[in-house]
C-alpha positions as CSV (number, residue, x, y, z in Angstrom):
1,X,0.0,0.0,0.0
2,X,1.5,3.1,-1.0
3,X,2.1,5.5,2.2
4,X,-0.2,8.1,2.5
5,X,1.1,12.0,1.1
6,X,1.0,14.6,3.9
7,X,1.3,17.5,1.0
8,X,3.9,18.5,3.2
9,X,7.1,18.0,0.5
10,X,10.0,17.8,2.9
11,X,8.1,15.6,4.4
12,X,6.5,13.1,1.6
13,X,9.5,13.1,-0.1
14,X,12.6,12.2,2.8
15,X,13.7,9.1,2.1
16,X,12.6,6.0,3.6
17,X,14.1,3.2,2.1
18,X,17.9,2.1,0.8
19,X,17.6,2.6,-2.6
20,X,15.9,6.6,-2.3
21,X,18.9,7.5,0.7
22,X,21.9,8.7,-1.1
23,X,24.6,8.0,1.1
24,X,27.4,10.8,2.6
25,X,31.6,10.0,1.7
26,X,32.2,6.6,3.9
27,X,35.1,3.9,2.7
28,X,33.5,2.0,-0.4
29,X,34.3,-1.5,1.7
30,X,32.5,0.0,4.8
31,X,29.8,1.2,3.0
32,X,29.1,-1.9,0.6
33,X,29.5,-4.0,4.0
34,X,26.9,-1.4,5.3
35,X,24.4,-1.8,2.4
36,X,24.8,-5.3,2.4
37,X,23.8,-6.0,5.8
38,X,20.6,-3.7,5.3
39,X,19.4,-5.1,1.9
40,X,20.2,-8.9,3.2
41,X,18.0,-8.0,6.6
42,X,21.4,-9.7,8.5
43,X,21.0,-7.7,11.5
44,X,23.7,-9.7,13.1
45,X,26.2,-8.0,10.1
46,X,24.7,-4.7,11.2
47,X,27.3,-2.5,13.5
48,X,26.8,0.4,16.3
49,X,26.3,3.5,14.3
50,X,27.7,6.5,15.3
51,X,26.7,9.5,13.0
52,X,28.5,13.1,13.3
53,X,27.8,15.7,11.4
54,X,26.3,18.9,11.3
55,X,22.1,19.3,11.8
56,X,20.1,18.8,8.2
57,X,22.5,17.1,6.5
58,X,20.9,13.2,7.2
59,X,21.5,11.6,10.0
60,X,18.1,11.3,11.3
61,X,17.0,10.4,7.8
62,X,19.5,7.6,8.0
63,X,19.0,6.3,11.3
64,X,14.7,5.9,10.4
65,X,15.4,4.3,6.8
66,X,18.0,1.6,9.1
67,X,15.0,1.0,11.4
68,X,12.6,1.1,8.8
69,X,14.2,-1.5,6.3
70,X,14.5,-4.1,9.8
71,X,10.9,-3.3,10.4
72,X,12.7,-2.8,14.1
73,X,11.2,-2.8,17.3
74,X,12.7,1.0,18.8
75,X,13.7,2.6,21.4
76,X,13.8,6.4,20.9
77,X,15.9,9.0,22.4
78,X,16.6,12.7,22.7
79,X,20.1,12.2,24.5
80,X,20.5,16.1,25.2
81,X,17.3,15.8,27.1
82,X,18.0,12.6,28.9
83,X,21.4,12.5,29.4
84,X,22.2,11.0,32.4
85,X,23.2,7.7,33.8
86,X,19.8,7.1,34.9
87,X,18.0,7.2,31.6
88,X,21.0,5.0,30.4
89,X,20.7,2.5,33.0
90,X,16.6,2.4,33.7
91,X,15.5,2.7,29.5
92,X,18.0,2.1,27.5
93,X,19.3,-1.1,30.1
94,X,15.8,-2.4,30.3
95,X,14.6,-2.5,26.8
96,X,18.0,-4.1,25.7
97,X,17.6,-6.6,27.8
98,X,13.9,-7.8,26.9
99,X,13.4,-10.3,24.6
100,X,11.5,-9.6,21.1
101,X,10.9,-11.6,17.6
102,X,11.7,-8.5,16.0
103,X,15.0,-6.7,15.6
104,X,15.9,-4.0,18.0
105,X,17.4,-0.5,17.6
106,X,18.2,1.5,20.1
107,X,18.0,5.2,18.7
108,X,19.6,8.1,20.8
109,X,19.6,11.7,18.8
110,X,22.0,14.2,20.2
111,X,24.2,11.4,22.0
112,X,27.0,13.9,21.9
113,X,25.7,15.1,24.9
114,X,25.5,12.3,26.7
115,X,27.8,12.8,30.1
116,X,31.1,10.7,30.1
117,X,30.1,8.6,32.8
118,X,27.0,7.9,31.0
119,X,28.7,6.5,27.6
120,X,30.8,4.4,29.8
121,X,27.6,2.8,31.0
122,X,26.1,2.5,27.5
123,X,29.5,1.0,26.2
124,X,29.1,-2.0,28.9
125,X,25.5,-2.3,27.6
126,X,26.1,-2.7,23.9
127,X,29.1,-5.0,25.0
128,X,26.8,-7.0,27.0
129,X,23.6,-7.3,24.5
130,X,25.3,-6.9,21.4
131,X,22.9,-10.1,20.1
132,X,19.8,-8.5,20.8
133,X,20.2,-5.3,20.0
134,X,22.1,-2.6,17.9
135,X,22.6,1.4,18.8
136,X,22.2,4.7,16.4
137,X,24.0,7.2,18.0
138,X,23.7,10.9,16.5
139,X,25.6,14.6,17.1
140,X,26.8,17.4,15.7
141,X,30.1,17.3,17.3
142,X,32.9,14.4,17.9
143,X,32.5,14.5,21.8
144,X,32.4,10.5,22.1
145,X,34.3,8.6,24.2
146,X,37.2,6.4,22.3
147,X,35.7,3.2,23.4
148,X,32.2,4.1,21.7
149,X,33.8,4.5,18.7
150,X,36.4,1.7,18.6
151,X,32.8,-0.2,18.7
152,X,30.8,1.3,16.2
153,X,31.2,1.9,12.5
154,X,31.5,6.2,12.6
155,X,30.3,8.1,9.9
156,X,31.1,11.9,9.2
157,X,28.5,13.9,7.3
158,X,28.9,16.3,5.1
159,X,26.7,18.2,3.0
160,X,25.6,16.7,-0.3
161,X,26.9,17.9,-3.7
162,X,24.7,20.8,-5.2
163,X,24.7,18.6,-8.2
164,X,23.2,15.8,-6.6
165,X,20.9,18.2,-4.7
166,X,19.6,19.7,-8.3
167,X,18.8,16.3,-9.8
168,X,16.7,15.9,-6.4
169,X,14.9,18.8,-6.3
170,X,14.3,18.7,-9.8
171,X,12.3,15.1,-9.3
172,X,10.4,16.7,-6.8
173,X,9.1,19.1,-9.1
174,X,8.6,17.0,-12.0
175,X,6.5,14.6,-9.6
176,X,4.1,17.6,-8.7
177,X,3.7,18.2,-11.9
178,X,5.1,21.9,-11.5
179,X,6.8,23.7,-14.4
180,X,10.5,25.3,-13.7
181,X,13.7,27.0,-15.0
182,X,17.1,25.4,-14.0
183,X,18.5,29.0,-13.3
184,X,15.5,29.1,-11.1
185,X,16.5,25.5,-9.3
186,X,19.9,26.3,-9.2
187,X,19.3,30.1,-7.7
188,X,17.1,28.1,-4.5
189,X,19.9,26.1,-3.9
190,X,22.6,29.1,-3.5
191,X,20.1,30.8,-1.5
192,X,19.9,27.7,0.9
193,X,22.8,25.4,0.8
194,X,23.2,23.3,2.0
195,X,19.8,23.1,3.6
196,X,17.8,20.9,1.7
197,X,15.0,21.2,3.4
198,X,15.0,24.6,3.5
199,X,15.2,24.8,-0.5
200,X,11.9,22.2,-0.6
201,X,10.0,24.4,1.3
202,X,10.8,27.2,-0.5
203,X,9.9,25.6,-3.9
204,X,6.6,24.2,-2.7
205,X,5.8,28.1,-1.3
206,X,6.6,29.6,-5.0
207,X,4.8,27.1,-7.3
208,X,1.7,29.2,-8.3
209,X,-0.8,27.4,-9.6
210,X,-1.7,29.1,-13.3
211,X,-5.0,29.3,-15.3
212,X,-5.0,25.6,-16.7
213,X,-5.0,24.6,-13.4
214,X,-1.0,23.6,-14.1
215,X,1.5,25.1,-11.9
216,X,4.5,26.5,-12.7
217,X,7.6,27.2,-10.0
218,X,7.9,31.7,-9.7
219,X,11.2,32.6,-7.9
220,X,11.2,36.1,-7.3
221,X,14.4,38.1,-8.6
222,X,15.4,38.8,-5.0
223,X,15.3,35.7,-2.7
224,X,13.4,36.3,0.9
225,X,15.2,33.4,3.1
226,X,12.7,35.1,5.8
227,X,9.3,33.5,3.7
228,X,10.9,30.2,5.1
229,X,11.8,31.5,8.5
230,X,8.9,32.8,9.5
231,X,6.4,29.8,9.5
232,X,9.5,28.1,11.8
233,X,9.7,30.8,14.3
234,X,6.0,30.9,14.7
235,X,6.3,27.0,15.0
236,X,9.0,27.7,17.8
237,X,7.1,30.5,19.2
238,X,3.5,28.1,19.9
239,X,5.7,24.9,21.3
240,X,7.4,27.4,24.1
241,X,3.9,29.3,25.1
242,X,3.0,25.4,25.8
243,X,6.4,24.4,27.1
244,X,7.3,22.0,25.0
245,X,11.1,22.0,25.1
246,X,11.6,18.9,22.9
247,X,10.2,19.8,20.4
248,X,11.7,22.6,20.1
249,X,14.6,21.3,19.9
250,X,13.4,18.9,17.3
251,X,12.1,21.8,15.1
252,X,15.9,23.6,15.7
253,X,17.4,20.1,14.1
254,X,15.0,18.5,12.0
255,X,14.9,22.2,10.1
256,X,18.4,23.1,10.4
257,X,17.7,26.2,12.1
258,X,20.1,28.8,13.8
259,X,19.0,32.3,12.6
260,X,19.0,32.9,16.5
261,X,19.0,36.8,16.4
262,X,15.2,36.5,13.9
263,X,14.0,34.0,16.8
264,X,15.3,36.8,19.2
265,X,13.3,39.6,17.3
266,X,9.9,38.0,16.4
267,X,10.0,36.8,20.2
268,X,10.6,40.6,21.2
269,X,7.5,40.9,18.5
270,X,5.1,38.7,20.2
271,X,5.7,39.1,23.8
272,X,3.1,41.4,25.5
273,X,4.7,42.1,28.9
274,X,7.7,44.6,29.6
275,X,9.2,42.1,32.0
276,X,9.2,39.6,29.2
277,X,10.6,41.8,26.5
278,X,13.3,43.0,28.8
279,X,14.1,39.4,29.2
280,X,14.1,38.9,25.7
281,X,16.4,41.9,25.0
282,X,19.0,40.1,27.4
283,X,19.3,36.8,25.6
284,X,19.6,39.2,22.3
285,X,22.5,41.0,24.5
286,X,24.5,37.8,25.7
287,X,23.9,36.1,21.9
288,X,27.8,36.8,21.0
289,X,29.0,36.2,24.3
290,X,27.6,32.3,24.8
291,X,29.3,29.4,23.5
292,X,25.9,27.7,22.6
293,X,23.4,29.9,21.6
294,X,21.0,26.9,21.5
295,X,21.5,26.3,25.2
């Protein structure tokens, strides 16, 4: 059964299996050992993952088309949320050690920031039920422990080739049926390297649907990155009136976000109070002066 469209494009057209996931630069024997295991279904072949690289450039896309090609039973995890030895120990200890007739992934985004004690805790956990289960580990930044990585096959992430991004967006198009220009593919992709995401969103906002009912892609001569932004920081603005710090943070990853002095702004926009506004004002203050301006 064909999976139902959301009419959201980033969204309906991520990958979800093998063959649609283009792969980032990993040694051709580690990566046709990779593919092997995935296309055979040998979970036993399949190693630890660890997956570095900066946010919207795949790993998450990765990590779901692994899980979804094992038809795995998961265990899901923002680490920079839950990063202590307890979570390690109480969720990740006790679903490793369950029995199931269906593969097992354990999937922990953000496990960069995992605390040190806590990856020593995980390392004796993947040592220990390395038959039942396999781990996806995710981050930005190389802040693993040696001994996590001397287990697991480590893959850096780079952003993909504008050609390669080109023939993809140009698919995408050609599937909806919407009429474009390459200058006009290829000016998207300047504007929003290496963002793929962002570029797909954009495209789907400019295809204007014309008289015959066909639609044809209109890039205006000057790009607005902001016609993008905007329906992210109002996303970002709803989830913190309700408190909803993870997914937040998800919307910061999963759309490669970190225009931090907009969010500062259209916060300063929509905040009624003084008090609030003057609090606002500080974080736009300190914004140069913090190592992570996500934190």
């Amino acid at each position: 059964m064909a999976e139902k469209k959301t009419g959201i494009w980033y969204i309906d057209y991520r990958p979800k299996s093998l063959d649609e996931y283009v792969f980032p630069y990993l040694d051709q024997i580690e990566k046709e050992k990779l593919i092997k295991a995935i296309k055979e279904k040998d979970f036993q072949s399949l190693p630890h993952l660890i997956l570095i690289g900066e946010a919207g450039t795949g790993k998450t896309t990765l990590a779901n088309v692994i899980i979804n090609e094992f038809n795995a039973l998961t265990l899901s995890l923002n680490a920079s949320d839950e990063r202590g030895i307890d979570t390690i120990r109480e969720k990740v200890k006790t679903f490793a050690m369950t029995g199931s007739n269906r593969p097992k992934i354990v999937f922990l985004d953000e496990a960069d920031q995992l605390t040190r004690d806590a990856q020593e805790i995980l390392r004796n956990i993947m040592e220990t039920y390395a038959k039942n289960v396999r781990f996806i580990l995710t981050g930005n930044y190389d802040r693993f422990i040696q001994p996590l990585k001397d287990r697991s096959l480590v893959i850096r992430f780079k952003a993909l080739p504008k050609e390669d991004i080109k023939r993809r967006l140009k698919e995408i198009l050609e599937n909806e049926r919407v009429e474009y220009k390459e200058e006009d593919v290829d000016r998207v992709i300047d504007a929003f390297y290496p963002s793929m995401r962002k570029m797909i969103q954009y495209m789907q906002q400019h295809a204007v649907e014309k008289e015959d009912g066909n639609r044809i892609l209109v890039i205006p001569e000057r790009i607005n990155k902001g016609d993008v932004e905007e329906e992210i920081l109002s996303e970002i603005f709803t989830n913190f009136k309700k408190g909803n710090i993870y997914e937040i943070r998800k919307i910061l990853i999963e759309k490669d976000f970190n225009n931090w002095i907009a969010l500062y702004r259209y916060f300063f926009d929509q905040v009624e109070s003084d008090v609030e506004k003057l609090i606002v004002y500080e974080f736009l203050y300190r914004h140069n002066m913090v190592a992570d301006n996500e934190l």
